[in-house]
C-alpha positions in Angstrom: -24.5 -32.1 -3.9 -21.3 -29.8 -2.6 -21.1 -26.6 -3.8 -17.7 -27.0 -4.9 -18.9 -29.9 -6.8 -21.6 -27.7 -9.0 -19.0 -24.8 -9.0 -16.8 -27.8 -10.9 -19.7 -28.9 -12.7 -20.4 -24.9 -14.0 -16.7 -24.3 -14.9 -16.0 -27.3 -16.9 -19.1 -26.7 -19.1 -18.0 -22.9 -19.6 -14.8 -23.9 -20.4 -15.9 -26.5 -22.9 -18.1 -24.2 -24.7 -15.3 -21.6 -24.7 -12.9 -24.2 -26.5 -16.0 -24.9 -29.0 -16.8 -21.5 -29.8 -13.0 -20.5 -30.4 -12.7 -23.2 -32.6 -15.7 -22.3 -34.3 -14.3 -18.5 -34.7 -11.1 -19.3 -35.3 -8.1 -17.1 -33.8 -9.0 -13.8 -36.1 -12.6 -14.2 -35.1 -12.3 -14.6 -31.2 -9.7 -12.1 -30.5 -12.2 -9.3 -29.9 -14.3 -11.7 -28.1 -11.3 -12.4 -26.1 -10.7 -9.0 -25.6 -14.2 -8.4 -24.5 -14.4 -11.4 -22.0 -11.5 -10.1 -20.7 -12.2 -6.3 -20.3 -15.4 -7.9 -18.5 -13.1 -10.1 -16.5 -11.0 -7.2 -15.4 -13.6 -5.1 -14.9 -15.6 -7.7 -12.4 -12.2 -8.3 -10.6 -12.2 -4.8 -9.0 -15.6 -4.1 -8.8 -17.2 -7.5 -7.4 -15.4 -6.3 -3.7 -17.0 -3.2 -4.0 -20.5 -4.5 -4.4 -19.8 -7.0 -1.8 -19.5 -4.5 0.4 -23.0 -2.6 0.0 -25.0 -6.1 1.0 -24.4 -7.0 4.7 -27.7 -9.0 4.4 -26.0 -12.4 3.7 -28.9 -14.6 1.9 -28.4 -11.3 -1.0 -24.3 -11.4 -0.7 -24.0 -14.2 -3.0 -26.5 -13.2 -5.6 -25.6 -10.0 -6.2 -21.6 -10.3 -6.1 -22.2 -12.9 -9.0 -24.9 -11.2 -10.7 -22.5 -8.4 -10.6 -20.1 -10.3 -12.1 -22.3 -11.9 -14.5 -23.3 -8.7 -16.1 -20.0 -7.6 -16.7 -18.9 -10.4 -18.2 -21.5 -10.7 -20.5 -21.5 -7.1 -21.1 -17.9 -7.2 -22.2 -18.2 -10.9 -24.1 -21.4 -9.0 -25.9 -19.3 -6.4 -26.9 -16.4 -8.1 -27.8 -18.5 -10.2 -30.2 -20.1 -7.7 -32.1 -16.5 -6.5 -33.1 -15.5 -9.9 -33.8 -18.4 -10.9 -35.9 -17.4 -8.4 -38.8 -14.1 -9.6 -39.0 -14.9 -13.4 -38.8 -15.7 -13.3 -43.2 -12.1 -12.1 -43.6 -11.0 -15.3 -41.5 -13.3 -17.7 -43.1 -11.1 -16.9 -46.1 -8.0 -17.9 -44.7 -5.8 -20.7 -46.0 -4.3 -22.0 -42.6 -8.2 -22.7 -41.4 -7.6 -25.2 -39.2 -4.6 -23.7 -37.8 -6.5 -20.8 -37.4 -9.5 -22.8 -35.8 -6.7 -24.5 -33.1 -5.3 -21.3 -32.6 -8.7 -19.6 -31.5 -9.7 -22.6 -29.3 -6.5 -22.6 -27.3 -7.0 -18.9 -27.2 -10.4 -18.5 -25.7 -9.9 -21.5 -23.5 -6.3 -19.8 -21.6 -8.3 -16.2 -21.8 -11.9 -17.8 -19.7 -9.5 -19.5 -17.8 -7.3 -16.5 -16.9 -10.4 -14.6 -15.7 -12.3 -17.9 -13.8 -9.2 -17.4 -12.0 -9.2 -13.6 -11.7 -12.7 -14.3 -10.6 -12.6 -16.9 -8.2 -9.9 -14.9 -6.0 -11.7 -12.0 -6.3 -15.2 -13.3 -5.0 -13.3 -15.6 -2.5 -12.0 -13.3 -0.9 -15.5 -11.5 -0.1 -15.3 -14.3 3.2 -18.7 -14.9 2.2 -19.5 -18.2 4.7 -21.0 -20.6 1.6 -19.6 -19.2 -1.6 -16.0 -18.9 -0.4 -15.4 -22.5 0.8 -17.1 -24.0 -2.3 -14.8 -21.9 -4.7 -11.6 -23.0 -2.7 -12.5 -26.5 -2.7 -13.2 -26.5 -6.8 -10.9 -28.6 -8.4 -10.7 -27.1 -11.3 -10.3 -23.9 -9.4 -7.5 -25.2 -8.5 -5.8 -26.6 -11.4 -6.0 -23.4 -12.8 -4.6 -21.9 -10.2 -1.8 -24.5 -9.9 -1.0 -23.6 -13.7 -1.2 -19.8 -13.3 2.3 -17.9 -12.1 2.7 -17.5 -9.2 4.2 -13.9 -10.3 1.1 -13.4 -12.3 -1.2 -14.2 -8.9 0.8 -11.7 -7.1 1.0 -8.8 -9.9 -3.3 -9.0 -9.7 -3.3 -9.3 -5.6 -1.4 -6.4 -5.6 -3.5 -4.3 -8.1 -6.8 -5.5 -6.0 -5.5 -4.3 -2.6 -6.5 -0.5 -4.6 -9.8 -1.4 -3.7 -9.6 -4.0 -0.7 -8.0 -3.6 2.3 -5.4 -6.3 2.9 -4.7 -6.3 6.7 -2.9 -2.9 6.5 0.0 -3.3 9.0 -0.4 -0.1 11.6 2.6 1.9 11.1 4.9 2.3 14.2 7.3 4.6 14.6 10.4 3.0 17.1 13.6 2.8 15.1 15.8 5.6 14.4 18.7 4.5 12.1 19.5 4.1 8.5 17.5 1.6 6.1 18.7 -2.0 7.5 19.5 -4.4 5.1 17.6 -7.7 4.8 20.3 -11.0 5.2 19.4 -14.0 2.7 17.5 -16.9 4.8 16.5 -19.8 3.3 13.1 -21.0 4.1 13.5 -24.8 2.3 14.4 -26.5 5.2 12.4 -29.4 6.4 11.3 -26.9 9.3 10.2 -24.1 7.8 8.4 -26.2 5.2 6.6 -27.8 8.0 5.6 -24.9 9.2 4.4 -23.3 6.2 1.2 -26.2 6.2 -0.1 -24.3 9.5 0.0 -20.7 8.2 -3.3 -19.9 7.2 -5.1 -17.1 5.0 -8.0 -15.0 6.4 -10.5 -12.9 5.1 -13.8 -11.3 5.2 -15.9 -8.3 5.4 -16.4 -5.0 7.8 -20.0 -4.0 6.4 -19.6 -0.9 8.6 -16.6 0.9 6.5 -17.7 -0.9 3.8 -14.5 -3.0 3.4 -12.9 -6.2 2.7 -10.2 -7.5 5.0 -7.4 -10.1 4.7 -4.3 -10.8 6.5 -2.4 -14.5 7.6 -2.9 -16.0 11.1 -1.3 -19.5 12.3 -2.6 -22.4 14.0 -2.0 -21.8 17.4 -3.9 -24.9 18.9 -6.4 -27.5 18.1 -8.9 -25.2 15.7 -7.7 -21.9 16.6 -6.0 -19.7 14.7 -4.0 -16.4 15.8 -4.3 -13.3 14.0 -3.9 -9.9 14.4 -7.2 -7.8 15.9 -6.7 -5.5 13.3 -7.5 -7.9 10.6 -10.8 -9.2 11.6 -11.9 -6.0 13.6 -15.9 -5.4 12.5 -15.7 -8.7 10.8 -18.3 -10.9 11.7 -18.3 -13.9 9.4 -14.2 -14.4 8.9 -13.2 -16.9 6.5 -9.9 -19.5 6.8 -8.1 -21.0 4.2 -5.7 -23.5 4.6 -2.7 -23.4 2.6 -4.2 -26.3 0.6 -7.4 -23.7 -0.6 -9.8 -25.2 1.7 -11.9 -22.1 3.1 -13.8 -22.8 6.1 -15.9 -20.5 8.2 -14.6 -19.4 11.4 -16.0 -17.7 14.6 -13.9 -15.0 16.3 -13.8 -16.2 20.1 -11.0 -13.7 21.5 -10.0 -9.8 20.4 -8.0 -8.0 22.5 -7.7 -4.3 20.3 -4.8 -3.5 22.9 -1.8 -5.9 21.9 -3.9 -6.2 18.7 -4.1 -10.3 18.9 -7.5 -12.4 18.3 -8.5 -16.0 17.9 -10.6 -17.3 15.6 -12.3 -20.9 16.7 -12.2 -23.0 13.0 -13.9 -26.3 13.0 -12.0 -29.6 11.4 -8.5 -28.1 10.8 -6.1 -30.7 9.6 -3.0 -28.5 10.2 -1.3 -29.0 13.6 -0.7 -26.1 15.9 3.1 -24.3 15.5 5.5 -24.9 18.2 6.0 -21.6 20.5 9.5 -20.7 20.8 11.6 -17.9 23.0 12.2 -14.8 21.4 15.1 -14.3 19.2 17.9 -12.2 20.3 19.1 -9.2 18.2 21.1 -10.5 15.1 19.0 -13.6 14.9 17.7 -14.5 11.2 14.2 -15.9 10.7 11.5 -15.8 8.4 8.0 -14.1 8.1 5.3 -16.3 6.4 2.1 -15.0 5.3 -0.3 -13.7 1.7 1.0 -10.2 0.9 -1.8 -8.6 -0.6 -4.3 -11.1 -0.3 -2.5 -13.5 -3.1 0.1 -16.4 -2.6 2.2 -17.9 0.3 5.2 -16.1 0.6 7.9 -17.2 3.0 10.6 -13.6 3.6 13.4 -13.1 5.2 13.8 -11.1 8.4 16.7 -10.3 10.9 16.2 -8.9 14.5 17.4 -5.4 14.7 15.9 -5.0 18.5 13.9 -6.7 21.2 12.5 -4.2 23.6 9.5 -2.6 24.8 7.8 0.8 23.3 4.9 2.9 23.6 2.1 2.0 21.2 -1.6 3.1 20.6 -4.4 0.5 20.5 -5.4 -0.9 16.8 -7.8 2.6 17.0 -5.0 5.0 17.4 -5.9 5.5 21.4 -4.9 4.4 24.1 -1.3 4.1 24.1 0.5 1.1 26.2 3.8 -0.8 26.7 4.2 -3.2 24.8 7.5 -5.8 24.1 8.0 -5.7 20.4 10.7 -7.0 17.6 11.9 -4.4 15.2 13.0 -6.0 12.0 14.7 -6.0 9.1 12.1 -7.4 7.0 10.1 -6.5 3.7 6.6 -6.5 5.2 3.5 -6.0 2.5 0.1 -5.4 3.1 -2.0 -9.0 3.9 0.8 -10.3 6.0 -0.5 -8.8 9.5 -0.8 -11.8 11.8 1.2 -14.3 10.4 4.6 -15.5 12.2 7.6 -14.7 12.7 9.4 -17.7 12.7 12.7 -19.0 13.9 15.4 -21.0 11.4 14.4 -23.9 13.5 10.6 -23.6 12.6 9.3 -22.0 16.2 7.1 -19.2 16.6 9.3 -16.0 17.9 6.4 -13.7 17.6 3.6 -12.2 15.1 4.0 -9.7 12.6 1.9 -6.8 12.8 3.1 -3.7 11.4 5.3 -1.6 8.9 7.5 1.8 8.8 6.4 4.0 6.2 9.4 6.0 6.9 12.4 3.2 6.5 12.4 0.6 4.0 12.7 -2.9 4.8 11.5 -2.1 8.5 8.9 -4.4 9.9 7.9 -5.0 12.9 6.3 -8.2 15.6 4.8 -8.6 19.1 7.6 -10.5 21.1 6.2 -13.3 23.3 5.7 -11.6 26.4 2.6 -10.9 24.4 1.8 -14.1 22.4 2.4 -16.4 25.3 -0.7 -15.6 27.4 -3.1 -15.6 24.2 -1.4 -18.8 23.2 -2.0 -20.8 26.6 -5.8 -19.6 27.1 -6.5 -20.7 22.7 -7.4 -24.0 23.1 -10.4 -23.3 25.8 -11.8 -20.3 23.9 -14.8 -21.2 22.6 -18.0 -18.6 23.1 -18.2 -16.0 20.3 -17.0 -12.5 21.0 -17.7 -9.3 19.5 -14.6 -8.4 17.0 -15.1 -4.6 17.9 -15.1 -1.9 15.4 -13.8 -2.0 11.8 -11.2 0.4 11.0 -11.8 2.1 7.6 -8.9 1.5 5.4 
């Protein structure tokens, strides 16, 4: 049997017997048990990617990130209920009973849904090789995330990245001016919607700073995705998923620390490989696509400021060398290192890779002098190479 089948199989019975036991309570009666479940909730959400972290023995990953959560959640359900069951008389008293009893189901079933999905985004983002691609493949997984804002999903990405490090774009100092200012773009055309279907979400796990990582990457040929080095550097099992919340395993087959670029090799990718395009001149408007903070899609605006090269250290802060680089005017988060930089016409113009932390809305991208030769060997990569040192975030 799949495991995202037995994941389904799990949820739908927990969420039944959340329904029954809220209408059993009644609203009065569950709200502390609510409360509890989702203290637990909360509580497992941050901690889970610690405790990830102290296991780099794989067959123990999975067991302890969910007994880990499994003791907080009952802990705080426990504790919660104990609360609630000396206030459940005064509710049993109650005229409006079975408003009361409809009430408390729809209660407790919105509250354990809010935290299976709290849950599942937390643990799969671990890039643990099994557990991750069964919980993106859940369907009901799914639906809840499909019903769940997406300003919601990104409020509780953001609060996570306190304790996970979301593909931290290395800060690069080349622009001396005021803070630009970011031109609309709109990134509905047929295009740029395309191209969103082939920007993909990666994470996993340095063991050696005791991290997670997660950034964006794109299809840049036939099962190969482009990243930045950065992001999987010291990862050795990465995890892709596809826009669609499939999470496959992934192999990382090129790292080059240098122009901060690396491949990962991703068997039985659906999404077809983005058209390479020239690089934009200064004033050109494009878009930046990638999963600020480790949480939804997002598809920004950007204008080129400057094309040109600069002098910039390695993804370790040595070795400094010339490199051809955008700098934009662009809102660039935490989680979007590697994804594209795209053209209005839906081409790759070059891959996003850094921030200022001195001027707002300053982002930056390799240009293609650099992508090109990464892009034309991708297809032939194949053997497994070392993804180098993690860098402790």
């Amino acid at each position: 049997m799949p495991g995202s089948t037995i994941v389904d199989i799990l949820l739908v019975l927990l969420l039944v017997s959340y329904l029954a036991s809220g209408f059993r309570s009644g609203l009065i009666g569950s709200l502390s048990s609510i409360a509890g479940l989702i203290a637990g909730g909360v509580a497992a959400y941050f901690l889970v990617p610690v405790v990830g972290t102290w296991v780099p023995a794989a067959e123990w990953r999975t067991a302890a990130t969910l007994a880990t959560a499994g003791v907080l959640l009952v802990g705080g359900l426990s504790l919660g209920s104990s609360i609630g069951r000396s206030l459940r008389p005064h509710s049993a008293r109650t005229k409006l009973r079975l408003a009361d009893r409809m009430l408390g189901a729809g209660a407790a079933v919105v509250a354990s849904a809010l935290v299976v999905s709290m849950l599942a985004f937390s643990i799969g983002g671990l890039g643990v090789p099994l557990l991750s691609p069964a919980i993106a493949s859940s369907g009901v997984i799914r639906s809840i995330d499909t019903l769940t804002p997406d300003p919601l999903k990104s409020f509780l990405a953001q609060l996570r990245s306190v304790v996970v490090s979301e593909g931290l774009p290395r800060v690069v100092e080349a622009f001396n001016g005021p803070m630009p200012t970011i031109p609309p773009v709109s990134a509905d055309t047929d295009a740029l919607l395309a191209a969103r279907q082939s920007v993909m979400k990666i994470t996993g796990t340095a063991y050696a700073c005791g991290q997670n990582q997660s950034g964006s990457g794109f299809v840049i040929a036939e099962d190969r995705v482009l990243t930045n080095a950065h992001v999987v550097a010291g990862v050795t099992e990465p995890v892709v998923v596809t826009p669609g919340g499939n999470a496959r395993p992934g192999q990382v087959v090129y790292f080059d620390p240098v122009v901060d670029l690396a491949v990962i090799a991703v068997s039985g990718l659906s999404a077809p490989a983005l058209e390479l395009g020239p690089n934009l001149a200064p004033g050109s408007r494009a878009v930046s696509d990638g999963y600020p903070y480790g949480g939804p899609f997002d598809s920004g605006p950007a204008q080129v400021v400057a094309v040109a090269p600069a002098l910039v250290a390695d993804i370790y802060g040595q070795e400094p060398a010339q490199r051809q680089l955008y700098t934009l005017a662009a809102d660039v988060q935490h989680g979007e290192s590697g994804g594209p930089l795209l053209s209005e016409a839906g081409q790759v113009a070059g891959v996003i890779f850094a921030k200022s932390t001195v001027t707002n809305n300053l982002g930056y991208a390799l240009a293609m002098e650099e992508v090109d030769p990464v892009a034309a060997q991708a297809a032939a990569l194949s053997a497994p190479v070392s993804s180098g040192d993690c860098i402790k975030g």
